[in-house]
N, C-alpha and C positions, 0 to 999 in steps of 0.2 A: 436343618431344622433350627428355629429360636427357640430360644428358652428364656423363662423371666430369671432375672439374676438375684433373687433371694434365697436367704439360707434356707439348707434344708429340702430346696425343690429341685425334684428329678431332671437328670437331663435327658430331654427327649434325642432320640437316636432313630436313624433308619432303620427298618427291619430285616436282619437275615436268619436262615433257620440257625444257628446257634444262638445267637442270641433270644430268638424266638423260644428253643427250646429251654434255653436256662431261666429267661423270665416264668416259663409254665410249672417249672420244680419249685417255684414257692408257693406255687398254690397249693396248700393242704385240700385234697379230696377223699374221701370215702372211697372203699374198694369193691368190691360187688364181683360175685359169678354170674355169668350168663349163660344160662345152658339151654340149648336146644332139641329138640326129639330127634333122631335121624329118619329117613325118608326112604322107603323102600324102593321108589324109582317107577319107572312107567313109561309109558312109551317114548315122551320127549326129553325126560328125565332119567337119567343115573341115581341108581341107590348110593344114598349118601349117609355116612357115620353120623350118630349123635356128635354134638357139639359143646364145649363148653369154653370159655376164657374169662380172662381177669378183665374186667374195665373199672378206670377210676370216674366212666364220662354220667354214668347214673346221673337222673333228675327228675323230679317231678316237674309236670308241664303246666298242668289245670286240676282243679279241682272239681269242675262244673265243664264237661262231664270229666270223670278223674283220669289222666291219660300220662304216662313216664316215659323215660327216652333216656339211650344208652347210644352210645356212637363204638361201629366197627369198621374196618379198615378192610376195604375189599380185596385188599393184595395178603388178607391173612387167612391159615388155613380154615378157619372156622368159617366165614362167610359165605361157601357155596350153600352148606347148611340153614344157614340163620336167612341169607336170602331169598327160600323158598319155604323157610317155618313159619306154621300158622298160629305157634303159640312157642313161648317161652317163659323162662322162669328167672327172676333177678333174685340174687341171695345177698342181702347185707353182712358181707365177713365180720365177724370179732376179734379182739383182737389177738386169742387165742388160734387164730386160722390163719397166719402167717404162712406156714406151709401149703395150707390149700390156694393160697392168692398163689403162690410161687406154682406151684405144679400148674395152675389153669395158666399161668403166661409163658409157659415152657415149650417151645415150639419144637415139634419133632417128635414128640411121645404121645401115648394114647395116656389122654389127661385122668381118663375115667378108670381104666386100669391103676395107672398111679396113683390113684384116690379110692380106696374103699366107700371111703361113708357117704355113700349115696344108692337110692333109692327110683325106679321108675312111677312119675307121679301120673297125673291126668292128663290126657292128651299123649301120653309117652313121655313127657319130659322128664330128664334127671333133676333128682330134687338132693341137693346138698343138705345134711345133715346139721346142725349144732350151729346153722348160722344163726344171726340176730334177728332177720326177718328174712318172708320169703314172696315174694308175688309171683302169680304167675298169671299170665298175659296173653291176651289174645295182639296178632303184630295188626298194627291197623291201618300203619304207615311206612314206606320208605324212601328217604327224601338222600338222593347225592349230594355230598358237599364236599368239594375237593377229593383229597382221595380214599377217604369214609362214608358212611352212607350214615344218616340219623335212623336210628328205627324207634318209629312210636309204637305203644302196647296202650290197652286197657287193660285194669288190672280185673279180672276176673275172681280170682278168691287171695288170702293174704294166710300169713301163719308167722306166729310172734313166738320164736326161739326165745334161747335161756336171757334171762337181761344179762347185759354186759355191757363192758367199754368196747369202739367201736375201731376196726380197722382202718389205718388213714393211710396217703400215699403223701411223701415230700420230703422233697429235695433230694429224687432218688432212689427213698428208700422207707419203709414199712415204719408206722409208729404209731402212738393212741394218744391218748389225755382220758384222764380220768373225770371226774365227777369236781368242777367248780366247789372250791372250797369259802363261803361266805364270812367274812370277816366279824358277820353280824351274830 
C-alpha cells in the first residue's frame, strides 16, 4: 500500500484480523441487551429458551419508516432463538449496568437467572429493568453478513428509563462520559 508522506498521516496497512480487531477497540460504542421471548416449539421447530446478550452493534437505520438494527453472530448461543423471534426488545445500558452488560455476554450460564431484574413484557419478551431506554421490536428483517446476520426491527412502543450517563464499550473494556461541560 502507499501512503502520502506527510506529518501526522496514517499509514495505511493490509488487513488481518488482529489488526482488524484492535483498530475496532477504539471505536467507542453504546452497549445495549437484546432479549428475545423463547419459543415453545412445533412441529419443525425445537422449544427454544428465551434469549438475551450484550451487543455494542445497536443503530438506528431510518427514520421514515423508523426501523434499528443490531448484529448477531450465528455461531453464538442466543441465535437459534433470535433467528426465529418475531419480536425483540433492545435495552440501552447505563452506566450503572456494568454488571448486567457483563452477565448478558457470559457465555455458558442462564443470563436471566443470573439477572433478577427483569420482567416478561409483550409479546413474551424479557424486559430489563433500570435501563436507559427500551424498544421493543417487531424483527422485520434478516440479512447475512459474513459470519453475523443484521436483524432489522421496527420499533413498536419505547420506554425512557431513569435519565443517566450512558454505557460505552472501548478499548476492551466498559466506561461512560458524563454531561459536556461548556466553558461558556
Amino acid at each position: 500500500m502507499t501512503t502520502v508522506d506527510r506529518p501526522g498521516a496514517a499509514e495505511l496497512r493490509p488487513v488481518d484480523d488482529d489488526s482488524f480487531r484492535a483498530l475496532l477497540r477504539r471505536q467507542a460504542s453504546t452497549v445495549t441487551v437484546v432479549t428475545a421471548p423463547g419459543l415453545s416449539g412445533g412441529r419443525y421447530l425445537p422449544a427454544l429458551p428465551p434469549a438475551g446478550f450484550t451487543a455494542t452493534s445497536f443503530a438506528s437505520v431510518s427514520l421514515e419508516p423508523p426501523l434499528v438494527s443490531f448484529c448477531l453472530g450465528r455461531e453464538s448461543s442466543s441465535w437459534p432463538t433470535v433467528a426465529h423471534a418475531e419480536h425483540v426488545a433492545v435495552h440501552l445500558l447505563s452506566a450503572e449496568q456494568q454488571e448486567v452488560a457483563r452477565i448478558f455476554a457470559t457465555s455458558g450460564i442462564d443470563r436471566f437467572a443470573a439477572h433478577p431484574g427483569w420482567h416478561t413484557g409483550p409479546f413474551g419478551v424479557p424486559l430489563i429493568g433500570d435501563a436507559l431506554a427500551v424498544l421493543l421490536c417487531r424483527v422485520t428483517r434478516r440479512i447475512k453478513a459474513g459470519d453475523h446476520t443484521i436483524v432489522l426491527g421496527t420499533p413498536l412502543a419505547l420506554a425512557a428509563g431513569p435519565d443517566g450517563d450512558p454505557l460505552l464499550r472501548h478499548r476492551g473494556g466498559y466506561t461512560t462520559f458524563g454531561p459536556q461541560q461548556s466553558p461558556w
